[in-house]
C-alpha positions in Angstrom: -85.0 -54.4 97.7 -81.8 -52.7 99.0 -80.6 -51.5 96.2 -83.5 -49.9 95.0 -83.6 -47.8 98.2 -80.1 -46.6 97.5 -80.9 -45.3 94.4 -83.1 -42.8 95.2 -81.4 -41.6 98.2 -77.9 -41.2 96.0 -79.3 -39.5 93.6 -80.9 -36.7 95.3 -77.6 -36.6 97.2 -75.8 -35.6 93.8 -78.7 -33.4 92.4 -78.7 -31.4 96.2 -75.0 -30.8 95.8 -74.8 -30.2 92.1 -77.7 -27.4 93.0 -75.3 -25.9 95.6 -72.5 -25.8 93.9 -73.2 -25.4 90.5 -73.9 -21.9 90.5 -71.1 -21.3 92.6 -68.1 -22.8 90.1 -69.8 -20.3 87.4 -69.6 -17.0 89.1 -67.1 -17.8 91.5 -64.1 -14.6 91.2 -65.4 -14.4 86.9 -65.0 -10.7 86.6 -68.5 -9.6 84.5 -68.6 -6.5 82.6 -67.1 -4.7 79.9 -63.7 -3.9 79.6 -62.2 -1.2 82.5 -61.0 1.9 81.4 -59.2 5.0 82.8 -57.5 8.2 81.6 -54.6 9.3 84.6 -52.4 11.8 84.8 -49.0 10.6 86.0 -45.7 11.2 86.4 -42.4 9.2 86.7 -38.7 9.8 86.7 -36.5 8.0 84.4 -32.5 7.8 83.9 -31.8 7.6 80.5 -28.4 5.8 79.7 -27.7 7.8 76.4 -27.4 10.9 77.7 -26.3 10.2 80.7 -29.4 12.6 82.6 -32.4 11.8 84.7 -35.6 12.8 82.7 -38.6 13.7 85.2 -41.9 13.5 82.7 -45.5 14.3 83.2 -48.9 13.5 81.3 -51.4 11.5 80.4 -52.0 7.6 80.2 -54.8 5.8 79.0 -55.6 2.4 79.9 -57.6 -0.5 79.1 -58.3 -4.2 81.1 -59.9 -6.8 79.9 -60.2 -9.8 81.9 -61.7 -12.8 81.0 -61.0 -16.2 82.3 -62.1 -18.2 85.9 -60.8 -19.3 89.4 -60.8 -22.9 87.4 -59.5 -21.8 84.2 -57.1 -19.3 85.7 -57.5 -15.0 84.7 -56.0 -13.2 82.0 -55.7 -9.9 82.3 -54.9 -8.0 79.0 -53.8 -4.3 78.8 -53.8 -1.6 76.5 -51.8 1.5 77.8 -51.6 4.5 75.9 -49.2 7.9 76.2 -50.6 11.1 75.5 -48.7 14.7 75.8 -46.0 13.7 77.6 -43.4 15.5 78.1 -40.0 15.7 80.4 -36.9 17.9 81.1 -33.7 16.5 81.6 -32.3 17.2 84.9 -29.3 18.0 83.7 -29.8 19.7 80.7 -32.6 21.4 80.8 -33.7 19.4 77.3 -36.9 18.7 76.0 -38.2 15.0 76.0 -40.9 13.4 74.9 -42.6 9.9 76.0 -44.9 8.5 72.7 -46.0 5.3 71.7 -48.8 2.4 73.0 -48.4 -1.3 74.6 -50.0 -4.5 74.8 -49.1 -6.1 77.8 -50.9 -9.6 78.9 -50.7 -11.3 82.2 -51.7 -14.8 83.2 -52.5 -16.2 86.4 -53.0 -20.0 87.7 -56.2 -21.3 89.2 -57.3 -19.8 92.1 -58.5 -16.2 93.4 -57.6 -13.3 91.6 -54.1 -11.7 92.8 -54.2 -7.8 93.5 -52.9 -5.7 92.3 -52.1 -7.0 89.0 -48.6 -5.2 87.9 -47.8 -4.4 84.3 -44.9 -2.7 82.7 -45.8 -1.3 79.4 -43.0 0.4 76.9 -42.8 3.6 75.5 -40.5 5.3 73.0 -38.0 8.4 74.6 -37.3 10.8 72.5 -34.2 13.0 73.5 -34.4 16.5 73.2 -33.2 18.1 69.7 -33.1 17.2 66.1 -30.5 14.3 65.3 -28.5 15.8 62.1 -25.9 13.8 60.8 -22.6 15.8 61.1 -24.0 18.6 63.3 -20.9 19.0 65.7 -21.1 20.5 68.1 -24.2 18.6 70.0 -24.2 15.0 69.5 -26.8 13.1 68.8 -29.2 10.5 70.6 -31.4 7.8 69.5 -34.9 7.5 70.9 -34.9 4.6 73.2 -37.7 2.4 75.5 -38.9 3.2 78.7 -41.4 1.3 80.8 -44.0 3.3 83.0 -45.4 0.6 86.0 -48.9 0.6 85.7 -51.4 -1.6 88.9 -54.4 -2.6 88.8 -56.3 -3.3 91.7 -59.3 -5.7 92.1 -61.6 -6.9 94.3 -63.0 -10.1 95.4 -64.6 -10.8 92.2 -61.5 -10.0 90.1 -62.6 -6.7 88.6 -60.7 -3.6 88.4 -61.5 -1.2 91.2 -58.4 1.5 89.9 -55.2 1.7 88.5 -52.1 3.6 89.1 -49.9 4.9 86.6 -46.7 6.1 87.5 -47.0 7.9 90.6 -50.8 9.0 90.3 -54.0 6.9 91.2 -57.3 7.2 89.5 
């Protein structure tokens, strides 16, 4: 007669806290949405090695987050960063450069609540100023090389993007 007493009792015990929380382990910090996406205008300064100069540049970045993943799981963030019209001047010389190119950057997080901001550090092609001709003495002549501009995202509670900053710009 005991045991038929527990039974009952136990299991609305486990359906009551299964109700509770059951909802909860879903949606808890799982970002919903489509994937964020921003245009910034930014600039940063860069010293480039090869010719020995700082390089200030200017222009435009575009960006895209995906997120997918859980506080069980852990959070992915994938993004897509792409350089348009940007341009520099040496400091020193006074030359032309250009920033061109497009990264994929991914970056994984453990269980738990969604870190903010998230920091990535996409890589774009340099471009010193001037043609490089073989045998063209006097000027010499520089190859392009890599250049990473720090990009954040920020997020809220949840784990979505709230705004990103590119450089030294926020949108």
């Amino acid at each position: 007669m005991r045991r038929a007493c527990r039974l009952p009792v136990s299991l609305a015990v486990i359906l009551g806290v299964s109700a509770l929380v059951g909802p909860l382990a879903g949606a808890a910090w799982a970002p919903k949405g489509p994937n964020w996406k921003s245009q910034s205008v930014f600039s940063e300064q860069f010293f480039n090695a090869p010719t020995n100069e700082t390089v200030n540049l200017a222009g435009t970045m575009s960006v895209t987050i995906k997120i997918s993943g859980d506080q069980f799981r852990g959070f992915v963030y994938s993004l897509h960063a792409v350089v348009h019209h940007v341009i520099g001047t040496g400091t020193t010389s006074g030359g032309a450069y250009s920033l061109k190119g497009h990264d994929d950057v991914v970056v994984h997080f453990n269980q738990g609540a969604p870190v903010s901001p998230v920091d990535f550090a996409p890589s774009f092609t340099l471009h010193p100023p001037g043609p490089c001709r073989a045998h063209h003495p006097p000027n010499p002549c520089f190859n392009p090389t890599r250049s990473s501009v720090p990009v954040a995202a920020f997020l809220d509670a949840n784990g979505s993007v709230t705004g990103v900053q590119a450089g030294s710009s926020t949108t």
